[in-house]
C-alpha positions in Angstrom: 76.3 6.2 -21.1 75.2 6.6 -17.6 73.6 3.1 -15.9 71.1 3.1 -13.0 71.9 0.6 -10.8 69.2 0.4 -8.3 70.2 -3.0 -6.4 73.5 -1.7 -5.8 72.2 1.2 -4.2 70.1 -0.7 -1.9 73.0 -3.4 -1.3 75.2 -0.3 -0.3 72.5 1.2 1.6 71.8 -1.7 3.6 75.5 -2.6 4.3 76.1 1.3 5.8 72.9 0.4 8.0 74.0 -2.8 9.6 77.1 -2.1 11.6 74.7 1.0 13.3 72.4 -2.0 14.1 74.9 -4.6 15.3 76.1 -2.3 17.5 73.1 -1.1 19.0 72.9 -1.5 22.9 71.3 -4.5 24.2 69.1 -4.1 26.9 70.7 -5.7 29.7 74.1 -5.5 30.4 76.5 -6.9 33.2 76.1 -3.5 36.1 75.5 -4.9 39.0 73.8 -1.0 40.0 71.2 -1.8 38.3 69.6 -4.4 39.8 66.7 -3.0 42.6 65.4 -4.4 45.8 62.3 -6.6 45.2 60.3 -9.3 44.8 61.0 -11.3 41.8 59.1 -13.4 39.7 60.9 -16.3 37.5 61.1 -15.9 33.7 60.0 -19.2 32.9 60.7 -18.5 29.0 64.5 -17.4 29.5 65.1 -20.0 32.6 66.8 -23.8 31.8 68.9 -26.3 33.7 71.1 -28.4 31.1 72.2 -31.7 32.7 75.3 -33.4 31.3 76.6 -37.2 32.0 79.9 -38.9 31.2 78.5 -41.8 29.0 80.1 -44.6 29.6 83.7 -42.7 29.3 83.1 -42.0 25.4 81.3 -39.2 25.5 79.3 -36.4 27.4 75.4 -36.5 26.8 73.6 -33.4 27.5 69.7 -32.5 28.0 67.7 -29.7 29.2 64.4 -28.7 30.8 63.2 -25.4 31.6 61.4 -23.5 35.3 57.3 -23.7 35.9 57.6 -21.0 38.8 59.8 -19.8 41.4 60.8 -16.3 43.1 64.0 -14.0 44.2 63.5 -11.8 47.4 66.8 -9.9 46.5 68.0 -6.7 48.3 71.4 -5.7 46.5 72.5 -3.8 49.7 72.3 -7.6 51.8 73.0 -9.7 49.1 73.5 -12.7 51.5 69.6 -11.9 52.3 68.0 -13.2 49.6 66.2 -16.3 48.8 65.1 -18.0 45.8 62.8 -21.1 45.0 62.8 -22.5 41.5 60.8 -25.2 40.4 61.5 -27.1 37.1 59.5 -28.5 35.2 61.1 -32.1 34.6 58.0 -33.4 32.8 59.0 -31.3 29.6 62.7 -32.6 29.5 64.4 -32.4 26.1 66.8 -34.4 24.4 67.7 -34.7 20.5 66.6 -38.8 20.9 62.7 -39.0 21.3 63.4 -42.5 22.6 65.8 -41.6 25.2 63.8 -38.6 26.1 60.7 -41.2 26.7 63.2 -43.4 28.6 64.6 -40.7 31.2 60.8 -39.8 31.6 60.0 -43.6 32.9 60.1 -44.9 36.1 63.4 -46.2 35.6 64.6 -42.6 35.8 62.4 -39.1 36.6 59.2 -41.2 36.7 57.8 -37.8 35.1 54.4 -39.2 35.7 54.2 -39.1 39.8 57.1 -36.6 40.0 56.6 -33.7 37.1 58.7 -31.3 38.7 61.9 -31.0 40.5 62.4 -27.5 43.2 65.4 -25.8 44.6 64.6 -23.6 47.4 67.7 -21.6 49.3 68.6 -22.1 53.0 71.6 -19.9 52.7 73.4 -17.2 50.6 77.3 -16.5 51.3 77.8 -13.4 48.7 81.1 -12.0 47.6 80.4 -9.1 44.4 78.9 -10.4 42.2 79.2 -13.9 42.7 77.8 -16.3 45.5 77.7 -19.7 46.9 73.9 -20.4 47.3 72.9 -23.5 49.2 69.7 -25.2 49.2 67.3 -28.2 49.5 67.0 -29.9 45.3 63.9 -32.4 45.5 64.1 -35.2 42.4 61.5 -37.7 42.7 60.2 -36.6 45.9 64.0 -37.0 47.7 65.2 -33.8 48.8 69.5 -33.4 49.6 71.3 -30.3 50.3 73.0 -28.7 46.9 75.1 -25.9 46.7 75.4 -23.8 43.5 78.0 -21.9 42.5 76.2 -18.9 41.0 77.6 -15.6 39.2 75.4 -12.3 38.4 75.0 -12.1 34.2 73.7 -8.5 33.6 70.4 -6.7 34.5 67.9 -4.4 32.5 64.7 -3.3 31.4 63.1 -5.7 29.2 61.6 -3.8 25.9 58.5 -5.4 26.0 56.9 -6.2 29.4 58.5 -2.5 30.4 60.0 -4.7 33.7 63.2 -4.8 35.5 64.8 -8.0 34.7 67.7 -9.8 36.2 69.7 -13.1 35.1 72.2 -15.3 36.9 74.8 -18.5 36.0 74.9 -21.1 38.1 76.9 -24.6 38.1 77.1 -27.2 41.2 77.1 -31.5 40.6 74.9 -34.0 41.9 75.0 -38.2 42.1 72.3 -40.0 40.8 72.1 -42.5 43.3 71.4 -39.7 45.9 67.6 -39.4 43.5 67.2 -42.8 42.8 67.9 -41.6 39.0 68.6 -44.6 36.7 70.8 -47.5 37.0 74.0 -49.0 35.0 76.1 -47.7 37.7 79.6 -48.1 37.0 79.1 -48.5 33.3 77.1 -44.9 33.5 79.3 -43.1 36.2 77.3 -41.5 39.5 77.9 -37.5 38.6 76.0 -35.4 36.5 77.3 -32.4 36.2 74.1 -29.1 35.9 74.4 -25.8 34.7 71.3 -23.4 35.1 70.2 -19.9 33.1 68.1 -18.3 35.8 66.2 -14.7 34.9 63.8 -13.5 37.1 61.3 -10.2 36.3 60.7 -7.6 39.3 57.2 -7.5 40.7 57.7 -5.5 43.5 
């Protein structure tokens, strides 16, 4: 007797479909030719510094908080041309403790309440391909010291759905605590905090 078997059908016809889909071509991708000269606005739903310590020696404790505004002038042809100012928006940090999130956002740390955001604003770019040693001012708390990043190009391309040019960069560099007046329990909480930041900026112009 000849079964129907309707499910299976779909099942099958669902399982020849996904490999086309997972292998479908993002939008951006890691060519450095396509990136344009421009003026750049920040993508403050794709941009985050994460911020890890040594705690203590036992273990590394991470948070994040994401950008409120900044801008790229970015010419690909003078690379060591351009200049970016990012300001983050401290005031929305983000931990997985509410109490320690409430803690770092006292006085005894970011004092979120007079000091809500924190910006990095380039003085200098020394480019080679498609990485680049990008020094600037960082202002915590109202003090401003010299950082450098170590950043690296992470791909470029039209996002789908605002029909713009996009770019996105890596960056690492280190920082003390003491230098921003950020917290206390120094040695027991050791001095360096270690940041990575997920920078994408949309072209304007």
């Amino acid at each position: 007797m000849h079964r129907s078997y309707p499910a299976l059908g779909l099942a099958a016809a669902l399982a020849a479909a996904i490999p086309a889909v997972a292998q479908a071509p993002t939008p951006g991708a890691p060519d450095a030719t396509r990136v344009l000269a421009g003026n750049y606005k920040i993508d403050t739903n794709h941009t985050q510094v994460v911020w890890t310590v040594n705690h203590m020696g036992i273990s590394p404790l991470s948070g994040s908080f994401g950008a409120s505004g900044g801008t790229l002038d970015l010419d690909p042809a003078k690379p060591s041309t351009a200049k970016v100012t990012v300001n983050f928006n401290v005031a929305d940090m983000s931990t997985t403790v509410p109490a320690f999130t409430k803690h770092l956002s006292s006085a005894d740390f970011f004092d979120v309440v007079k000091f809500s955001t924190a910006t990095f604003s380039s003085t200098e770019v020394q480019a080679s391909g498609e990485s680049a040693k990008i020094t600037g001012n960082l202002t915590i708390k109202g003090i401003t010291q010299p950082v450098t990043l170590d950043a690296r190009f992470f791909g470029a391309g039209t996002n789908p759905m605002s029909k713009k040019l996009n770019v996105g960069f890596s960056a690492t560099t280190t920082i003390k605590r003491s230098d921003f007046g950020l917290g206390y329990a120094l040695p027991a909480i050791p001095d360096q905090v270690d940041l990575r930041i997920a920078a994408a900026f949309e072209r304007v112009g």
